[in-house]
C-alpha positions in Angstrom: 113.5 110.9 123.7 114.2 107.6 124.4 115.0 105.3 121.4 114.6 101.7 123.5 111.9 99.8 124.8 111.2 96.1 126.0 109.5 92.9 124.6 109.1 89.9 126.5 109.2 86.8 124.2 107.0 83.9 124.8 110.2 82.4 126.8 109.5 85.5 129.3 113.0 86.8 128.8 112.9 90.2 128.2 114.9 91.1 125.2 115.8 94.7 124.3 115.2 96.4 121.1 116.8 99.3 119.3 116.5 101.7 117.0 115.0 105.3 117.0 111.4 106.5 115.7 113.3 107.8 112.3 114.6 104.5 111.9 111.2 103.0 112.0 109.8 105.6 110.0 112.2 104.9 107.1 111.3 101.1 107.2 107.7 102.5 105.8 107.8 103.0 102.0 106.1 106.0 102.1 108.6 107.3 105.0 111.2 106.4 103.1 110.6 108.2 100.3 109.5 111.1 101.7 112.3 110.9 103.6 114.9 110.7 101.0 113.6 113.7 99.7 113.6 115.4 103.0 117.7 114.6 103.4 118.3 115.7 99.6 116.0 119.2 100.2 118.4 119.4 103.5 121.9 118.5 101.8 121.0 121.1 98.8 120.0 124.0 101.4 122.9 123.1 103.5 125.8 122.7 100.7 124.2 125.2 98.5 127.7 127.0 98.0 129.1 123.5 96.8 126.8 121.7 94.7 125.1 124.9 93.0 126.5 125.2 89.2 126.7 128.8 90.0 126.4 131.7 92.6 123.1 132.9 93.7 123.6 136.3 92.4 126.0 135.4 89.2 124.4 136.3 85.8 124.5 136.3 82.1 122.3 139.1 80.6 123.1 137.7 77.1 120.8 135.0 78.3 117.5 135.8 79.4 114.7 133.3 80.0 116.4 131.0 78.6 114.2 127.4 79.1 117.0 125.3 79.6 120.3 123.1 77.9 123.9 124.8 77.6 125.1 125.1 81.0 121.4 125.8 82.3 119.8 122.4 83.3 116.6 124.4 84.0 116.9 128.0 81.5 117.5 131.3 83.4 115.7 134.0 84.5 115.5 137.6 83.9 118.7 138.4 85.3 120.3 135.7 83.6 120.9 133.9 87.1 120.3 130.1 86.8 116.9 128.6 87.6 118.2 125.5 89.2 121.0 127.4 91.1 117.8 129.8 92.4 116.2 126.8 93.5 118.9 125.2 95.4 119.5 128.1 97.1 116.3 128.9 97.5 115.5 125.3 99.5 118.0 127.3 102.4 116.4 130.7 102.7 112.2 128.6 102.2 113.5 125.5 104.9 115.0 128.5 107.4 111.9 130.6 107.3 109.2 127.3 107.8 111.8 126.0 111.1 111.6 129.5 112.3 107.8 129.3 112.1 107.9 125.6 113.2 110.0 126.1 116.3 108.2 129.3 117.9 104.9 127.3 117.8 106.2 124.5 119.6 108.2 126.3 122.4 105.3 128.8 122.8 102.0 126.3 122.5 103.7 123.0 124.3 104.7 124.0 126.9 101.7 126.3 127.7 99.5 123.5 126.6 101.1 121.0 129.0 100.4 123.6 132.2 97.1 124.7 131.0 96.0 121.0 130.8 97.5 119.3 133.7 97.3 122.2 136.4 93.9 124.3 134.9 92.9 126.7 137.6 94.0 130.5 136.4 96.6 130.0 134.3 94.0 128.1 131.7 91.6 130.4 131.6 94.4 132.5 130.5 95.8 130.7 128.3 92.5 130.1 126.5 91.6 133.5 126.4 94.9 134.2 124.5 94.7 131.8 122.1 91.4 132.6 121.3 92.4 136.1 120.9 96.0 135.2 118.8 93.1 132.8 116.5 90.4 135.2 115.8 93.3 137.5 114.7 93.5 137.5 110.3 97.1 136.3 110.0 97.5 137.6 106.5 96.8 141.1 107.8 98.5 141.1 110.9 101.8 140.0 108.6 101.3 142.5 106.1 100.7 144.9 108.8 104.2 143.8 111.0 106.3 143.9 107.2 104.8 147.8 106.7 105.6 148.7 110.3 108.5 147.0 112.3 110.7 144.8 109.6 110.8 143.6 105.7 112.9 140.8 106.8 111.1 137.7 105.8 112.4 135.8 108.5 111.3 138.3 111.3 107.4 137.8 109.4 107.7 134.4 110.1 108.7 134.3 113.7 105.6 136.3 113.7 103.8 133.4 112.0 104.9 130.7 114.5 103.5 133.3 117.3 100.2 133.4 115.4 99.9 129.6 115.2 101.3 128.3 118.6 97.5 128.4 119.5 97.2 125.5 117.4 99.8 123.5 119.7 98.1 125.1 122.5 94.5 123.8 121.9 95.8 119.9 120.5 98.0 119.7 124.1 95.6 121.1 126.3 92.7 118.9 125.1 95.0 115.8 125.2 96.2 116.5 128.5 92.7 117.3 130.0 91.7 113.8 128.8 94.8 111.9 130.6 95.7 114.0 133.8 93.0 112.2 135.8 94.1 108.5 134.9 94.9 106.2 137.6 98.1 105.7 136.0 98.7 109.2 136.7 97.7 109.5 140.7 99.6 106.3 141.2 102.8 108.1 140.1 101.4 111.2 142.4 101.6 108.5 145.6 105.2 107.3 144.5 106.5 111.1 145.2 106.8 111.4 141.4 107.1 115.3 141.0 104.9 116.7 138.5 107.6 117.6 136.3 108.6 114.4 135.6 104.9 113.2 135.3 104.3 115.7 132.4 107.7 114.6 130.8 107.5 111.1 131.5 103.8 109.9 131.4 102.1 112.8 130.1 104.4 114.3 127.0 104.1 110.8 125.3 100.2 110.9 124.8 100.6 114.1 122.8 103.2 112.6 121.0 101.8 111.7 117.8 99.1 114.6 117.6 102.5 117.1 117.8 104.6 115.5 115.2 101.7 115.8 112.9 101.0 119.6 113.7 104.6 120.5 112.8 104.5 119.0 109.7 100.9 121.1 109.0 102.9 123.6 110.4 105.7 123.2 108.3 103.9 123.1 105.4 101.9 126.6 106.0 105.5 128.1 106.8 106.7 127.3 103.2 103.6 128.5 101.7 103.3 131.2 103.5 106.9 132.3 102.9 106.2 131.5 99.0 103.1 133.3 99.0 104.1 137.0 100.9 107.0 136.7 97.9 105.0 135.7 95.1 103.3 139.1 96.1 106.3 140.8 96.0 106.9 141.1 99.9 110.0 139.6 100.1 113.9 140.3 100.1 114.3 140.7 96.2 118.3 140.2 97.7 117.5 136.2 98.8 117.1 133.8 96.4 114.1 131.6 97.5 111.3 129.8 95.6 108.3 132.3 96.5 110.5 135.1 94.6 111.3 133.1 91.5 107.1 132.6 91.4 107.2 135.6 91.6 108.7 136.6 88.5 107.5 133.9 86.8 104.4 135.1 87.4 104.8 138.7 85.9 106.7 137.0 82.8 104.1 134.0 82.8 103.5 134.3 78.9 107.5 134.7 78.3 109.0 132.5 80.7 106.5 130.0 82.3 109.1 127.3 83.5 109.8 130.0 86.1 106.4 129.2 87.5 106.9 125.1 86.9 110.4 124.5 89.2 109.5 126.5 91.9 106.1 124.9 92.4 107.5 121.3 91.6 110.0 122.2 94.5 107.1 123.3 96.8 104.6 120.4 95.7 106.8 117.9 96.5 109.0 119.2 99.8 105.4 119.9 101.4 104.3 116.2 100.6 107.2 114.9 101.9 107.2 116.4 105.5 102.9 115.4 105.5 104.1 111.8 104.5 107.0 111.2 106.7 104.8 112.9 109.7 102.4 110.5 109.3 105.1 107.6 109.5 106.9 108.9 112.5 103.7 108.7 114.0 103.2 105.0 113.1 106.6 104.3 114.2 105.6 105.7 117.7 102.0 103.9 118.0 104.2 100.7 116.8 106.8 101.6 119.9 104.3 102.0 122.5 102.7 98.8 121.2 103.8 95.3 123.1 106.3 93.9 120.4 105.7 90.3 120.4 101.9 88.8 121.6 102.8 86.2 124.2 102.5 83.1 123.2 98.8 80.8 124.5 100.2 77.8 126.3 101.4 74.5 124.4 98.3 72.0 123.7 100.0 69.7 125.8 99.9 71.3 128.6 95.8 71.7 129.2 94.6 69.1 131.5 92.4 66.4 129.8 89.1 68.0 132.4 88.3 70.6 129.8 87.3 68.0 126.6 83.8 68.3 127.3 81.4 65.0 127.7 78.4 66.6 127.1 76.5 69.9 125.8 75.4 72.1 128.2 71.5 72.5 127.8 71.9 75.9 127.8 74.8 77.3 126.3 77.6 75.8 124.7 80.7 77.3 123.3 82.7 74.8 120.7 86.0 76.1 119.2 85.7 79.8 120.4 88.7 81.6 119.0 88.7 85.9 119.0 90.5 88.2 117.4 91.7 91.8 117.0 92.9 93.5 113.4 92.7 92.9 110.3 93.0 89.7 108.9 96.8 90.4 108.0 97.3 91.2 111.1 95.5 90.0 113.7 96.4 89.1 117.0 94.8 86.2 118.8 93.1 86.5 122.3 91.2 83.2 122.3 92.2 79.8 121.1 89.7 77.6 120.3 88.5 77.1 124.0 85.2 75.0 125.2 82.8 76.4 127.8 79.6 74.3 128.8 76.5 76.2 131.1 73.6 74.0 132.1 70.3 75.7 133.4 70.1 76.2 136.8 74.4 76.1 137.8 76.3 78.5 138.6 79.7 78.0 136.7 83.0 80.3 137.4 85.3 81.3 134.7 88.7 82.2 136.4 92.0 83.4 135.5 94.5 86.4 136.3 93.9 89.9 134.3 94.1 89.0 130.7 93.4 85.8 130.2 90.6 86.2 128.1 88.2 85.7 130.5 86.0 89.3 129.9 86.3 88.7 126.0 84.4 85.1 126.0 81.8 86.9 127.6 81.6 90.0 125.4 81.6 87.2 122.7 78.8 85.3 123.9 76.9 88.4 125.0 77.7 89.9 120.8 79.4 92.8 122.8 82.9 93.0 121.8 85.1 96.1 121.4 85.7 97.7 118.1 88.5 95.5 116.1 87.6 92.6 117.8 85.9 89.6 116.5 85.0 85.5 116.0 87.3 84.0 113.7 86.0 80.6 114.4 83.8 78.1 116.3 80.2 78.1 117.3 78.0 79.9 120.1 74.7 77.6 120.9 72.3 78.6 122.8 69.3 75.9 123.6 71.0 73.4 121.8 71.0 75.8 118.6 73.9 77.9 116.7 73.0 81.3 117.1 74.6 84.7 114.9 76.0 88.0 116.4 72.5 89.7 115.7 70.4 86.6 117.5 72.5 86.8 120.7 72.5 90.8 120.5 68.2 90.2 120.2 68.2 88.2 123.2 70.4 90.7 125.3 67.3 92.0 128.5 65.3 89.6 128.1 66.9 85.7 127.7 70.4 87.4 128.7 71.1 89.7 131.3 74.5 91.3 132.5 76.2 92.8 135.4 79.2 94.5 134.2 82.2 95.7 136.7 82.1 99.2 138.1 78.4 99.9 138.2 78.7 102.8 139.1 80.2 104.1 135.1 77.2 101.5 133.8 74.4 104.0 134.9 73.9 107.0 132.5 73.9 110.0 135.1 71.5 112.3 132.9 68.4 109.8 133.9 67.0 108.9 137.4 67.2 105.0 138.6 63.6 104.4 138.3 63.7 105.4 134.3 67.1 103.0 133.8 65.0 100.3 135.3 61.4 101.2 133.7 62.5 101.1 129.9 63.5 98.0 129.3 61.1 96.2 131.6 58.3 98.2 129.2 60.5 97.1 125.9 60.7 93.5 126.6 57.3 93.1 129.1 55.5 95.1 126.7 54.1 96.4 130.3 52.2 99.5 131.1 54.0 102.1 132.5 52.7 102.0 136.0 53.3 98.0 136.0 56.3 98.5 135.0 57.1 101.1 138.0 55.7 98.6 140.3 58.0 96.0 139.2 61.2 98.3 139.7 60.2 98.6 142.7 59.6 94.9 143.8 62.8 94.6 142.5 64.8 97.2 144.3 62.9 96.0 147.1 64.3 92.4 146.4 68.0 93.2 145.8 68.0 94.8 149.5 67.9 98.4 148.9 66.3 100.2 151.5 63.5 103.1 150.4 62.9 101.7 146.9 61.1 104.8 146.6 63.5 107.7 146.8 66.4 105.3 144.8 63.8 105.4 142.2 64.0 109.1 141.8 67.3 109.6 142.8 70.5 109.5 140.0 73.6 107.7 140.1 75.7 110.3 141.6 73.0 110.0 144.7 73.7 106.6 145.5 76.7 104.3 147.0 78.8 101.7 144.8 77.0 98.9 146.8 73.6 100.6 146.0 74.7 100.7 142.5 76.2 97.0 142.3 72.0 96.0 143.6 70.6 98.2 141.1 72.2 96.8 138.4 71.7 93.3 139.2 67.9 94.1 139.8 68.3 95.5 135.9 69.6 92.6 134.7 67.3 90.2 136.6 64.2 92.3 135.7 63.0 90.5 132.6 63.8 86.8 134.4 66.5 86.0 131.8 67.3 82.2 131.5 71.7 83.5 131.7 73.2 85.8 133.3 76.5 86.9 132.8 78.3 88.9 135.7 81.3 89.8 135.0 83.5 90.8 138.4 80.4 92.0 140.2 82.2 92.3 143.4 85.0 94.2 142.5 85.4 97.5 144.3 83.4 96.5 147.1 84.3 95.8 150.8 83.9 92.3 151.7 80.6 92.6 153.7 79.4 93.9 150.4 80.5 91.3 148.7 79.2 88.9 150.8 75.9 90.0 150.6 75.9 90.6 146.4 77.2 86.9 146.6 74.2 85.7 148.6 71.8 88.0 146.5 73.3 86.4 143.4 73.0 83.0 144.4 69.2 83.2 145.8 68.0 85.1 142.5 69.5 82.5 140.5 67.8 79.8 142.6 64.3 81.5 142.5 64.8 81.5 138.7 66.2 78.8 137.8 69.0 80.8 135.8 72.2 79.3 134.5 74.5 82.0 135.8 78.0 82.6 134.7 80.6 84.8 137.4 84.0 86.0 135.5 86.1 86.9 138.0 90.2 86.5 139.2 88.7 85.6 142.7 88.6 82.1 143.9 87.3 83.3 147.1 83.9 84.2 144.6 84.2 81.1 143.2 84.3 78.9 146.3 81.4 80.9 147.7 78.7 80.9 145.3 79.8 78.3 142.0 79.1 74.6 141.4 81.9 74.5 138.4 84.5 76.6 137.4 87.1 76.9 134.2 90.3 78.2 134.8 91.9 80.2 131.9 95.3 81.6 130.9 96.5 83.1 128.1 93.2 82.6 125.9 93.1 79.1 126.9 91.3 77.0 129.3 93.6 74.3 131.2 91.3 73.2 133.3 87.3 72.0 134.1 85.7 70.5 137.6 83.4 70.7 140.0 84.4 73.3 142.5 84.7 70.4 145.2 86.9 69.2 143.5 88.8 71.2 142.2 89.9 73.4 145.6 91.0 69.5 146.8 92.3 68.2 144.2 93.6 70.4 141.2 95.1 69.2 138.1 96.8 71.6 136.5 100.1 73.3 137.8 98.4 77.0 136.5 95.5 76.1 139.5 97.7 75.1 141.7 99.6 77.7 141.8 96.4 80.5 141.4 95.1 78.6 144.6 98.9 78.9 146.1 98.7 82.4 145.5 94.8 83.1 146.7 93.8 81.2 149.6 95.2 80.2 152.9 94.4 77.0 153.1 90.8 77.8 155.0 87.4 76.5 154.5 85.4 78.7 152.3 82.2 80.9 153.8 80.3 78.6 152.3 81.8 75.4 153.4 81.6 76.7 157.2 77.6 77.6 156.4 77.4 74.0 155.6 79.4 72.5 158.5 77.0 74.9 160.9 73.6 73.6 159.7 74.9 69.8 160.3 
């Protein structure tokens, strides 16, 4: 594994960190600990022949079940051997048998996992049936049976064990993989040449990450208890010191000697703790590694052009001190810093930046749709010239708000035809009949351009094209006449004839109904074509507010210069030449 990984500072030097997962893992308290006793279990198992006070098999039968003192911290047993000598050696014989168990899961149910997931086809339907087989198996009986029949060793039972629960590892990976191998991320490295070898080691392995670390250590656990318990019943090598056979004859001397009972199960209790507890902080330590190190910085106040203190309150919506955040209040990271956004009725106002600039997470705000995590930490939404709450905004949502979100074609629910996407909420917020209501979808399909209103009615989303889509979602959010509408990159994915003609569509629904219509997009080519003011935004900030006249001639701020630089060639916009035609 590799221990490094890079943070870029709010200089945009990247600087390199170091440190392995254990090392994070031991800056948690709980890893810590649990790992302190982890390295003492080890060094005890490890230098047994040194540090015990005696042999494993040297004894004293003038001194039986003894509880302790004289030369035996912990008493004897009934051999005279010393209890805490038993459980020192008994760490290396109980640690042995749960790594045996431990390792055959994970070389048998990773690697299987990994293939099953990423490549399916026969080898997972195999693999499947196998596990299901290995899992409906009793694992109890099917040790018992393989200790009667093939071997007494307790360390041959439990590389029997680690067969019988690499299905575990099997299912977790699988189902992780499954979930990942059709990410973009994933064909992009396909395209490069990127073999899949070095795919599943490279881009797929780290997803299951965390979810493996955690099964060892419930794996690990079940070993030592397990082991403990097939001695307890008397199964194991009465030649081995371990903690399973001291319960054991603690257990069949309970009223004469209970403190046998007591160590060993301390031991147990707390080594079976430790691994669940340091488990969990190795996989904190590798969330916190694949997590961006240091949140780049929002740019200096000084910096934002003097065009975005606003003169006056948009009649319809206006955003004063909007600042968002995600975490808890310890710590939260800051998306949006206090920015002002004005929409009168009637204009069509652009809010632009590069990918992550906060541009989709003003709208959620205003629209009371944002992720899990994230939230307002401050300023004030008004709508009509009035604060409104999270649950007024979310009441308005179909009927005074609509919204066109990007990739229409995962915003229609494929277990329900068109016509009955655009039918309920017309009927919810029309409080239409249901034949009015149909008559209306239509118009509307009609409206947006969509040829055959009829059959897209009855058709599903699967049925239709991405443009199609795009139409049909912008005839949903129109449906109700709301007095905003939010559409957030409703041209991306589409070939620019499409997006010509969803820019037009746009612009002559929000003329017919006098809606205030606000476009996030990265696009200044959407901008040119259909706005009348735009807000450009980096870093959770807006640097800079004009009329889109203006603003293509002369920008203020070096951040829209050099977006503009980077987007245009210097030509008129469609809608500039339309304008120049009809002269």
């Amino acid at each position: 594994m590799t221990n490094e990984f890079t943070a870029v500072l709010p200089t945009g030097k990247p600087t390199r960190k170091r440190g392995s997962v254990v090392v994070r893992a031991l800056r948690n308290p709980a890893g810590f600990v649990a790992g302190i006793i982890i390295a003492l279990v080890l060094l005890a198992a490890l230098l047994a022949d040194v540090i015990a006070p005696y042999g494993a098999h040297e004894s004293d039968l003038s001194r039986l079940f003894e509880r302790g003192g004289d030369g035996h911290l912990l008493g004897t047993d009934g051999a005279g051997r010393d209890v805490f000598s038993l459980l020192i050696y008994g760490a290396r014989s109980s640690l042995i048998g749960a790594a045996i168990a431990v390792g055959v899961s994970i070389v048998t149910g990773v690697p299987t996992g990994l293939i099953a997931g990423f490549y399916g086809r026969w080898f997972d339907q195999v693999g499947t049936w196998v596990s299901s087989a290995i899992l409906a198996l009793p694992g109890i009986v099917v040790l018992l049976a393989f200790r009667a029949s093939v071997s007494t060793s307790m360390w041959a039972a439990m590389l029997v064990f680690g067969v019988l629960l690499a299905p575990s590892f099997f299912v977790l990976v699988r189902a992780a993989v499954r979930a990942v191998r059709n990410e973009l991320y994933v064909d992009a490295a396909r395209v490069t040449g990127v073999s899949d070898a070095r795919i599943i080691s490279r881009h797929v392995l780290t997803i299951v990450r965390a979810p493996i670390v955690i099964q060892a250590a419930m794996v690990a656990a079940l070993g030592l208890m397990i082991q403990a318990g097939l001695e307890f019943l008397g199964l194991g090598d009465r030649d081995t010191a371990s903690w399973g056979q001291t319960l054991n004859e603690g257990f069949q001397n309970i009223y004469r000697a209970d403190h046998l009972i007591l160590w060993p199960g301390i031991a147990l209790g707390i080594t079976i703790a430790a691994f669940a507890l340091f488990a969990n902080a190795v996989r904190d330590a590798l969330d916190a590694a694949d997590a961006p190190r240091t949140a780049p910085a929002p740019p200096a106040a000084s910096s934002v052009d003097p065009s975005v203190v606003p003169t006056s309150t948009g009649d319809l919506v206006s955003i004063r001190g909007l600042r968002i955040a995600y975490g808890s209040a310890d710590d939260a990271t800051q998306v949006v810093h206090g920015i002002d956004l004005d929409i009168d009725r009637g204009k069509v106002v652009g809010l632009v930046g590069e990918s992550g600039s906060g541009k989709t997470q003003t709208a959620l705000a205003l629209l009371g749709l944002l992720p899990d995590g994230g939230r307002i930490t401050n300023g004030t939404i008004s709508i009509d010239g009035k604060s409104t709450t999270l649950a007024q905004r979310i009441s308005m949502l179909g009927s005074d708000i609509g919204y066109i979100p990007q990739e229409p074609m995962s915003n229609l629910d494929p277990a329900f035809t068109i016509g009955s996407q655009l039918i309920e909420p017309i009927r919810r917020h029309l409080k239409t009949g249901r034949h009015e209501a149909e008559a209306r979808a239509l118009a509307l399909l009609e409206r947006v351009g969509i040829p055959e209103p009829e059959r897209v009615m009855r058709s599903y989303p699967h049925q239709i094209s991405g443009g199609m889509a795009q139409r049909v979602l912008i005839a949903g959010a129109v449906a109700c006449e709301p007095r905003l509408l939010i559409a957030d990159e409703p041209t991306t994915a589409l070939d620019v004839t499409i997006q010509a003609e969803i820019l037009d569509l746009l612009r002559d629904l929000q003329q017919e109904h006098g809606m205030g219509l606000l476009i996030v997009t990265h696009n200044f080519g959407v901008v040119a074509d259909i706005c009348d003011e735009v807000y450009v935004m980096q870093m959770g900030m807006i640097l800079e507010h004009q009329a889109v006249g203006e603003l293509f001639v002369r920008p203020r701020h070096e951040y829209t210069k050099a977006l503009l630089g980077a987007s245009l060639e210097g030509g008129p916009s469609r809608r500039q030449r339309e304008k120049e035609q009809l002269r």
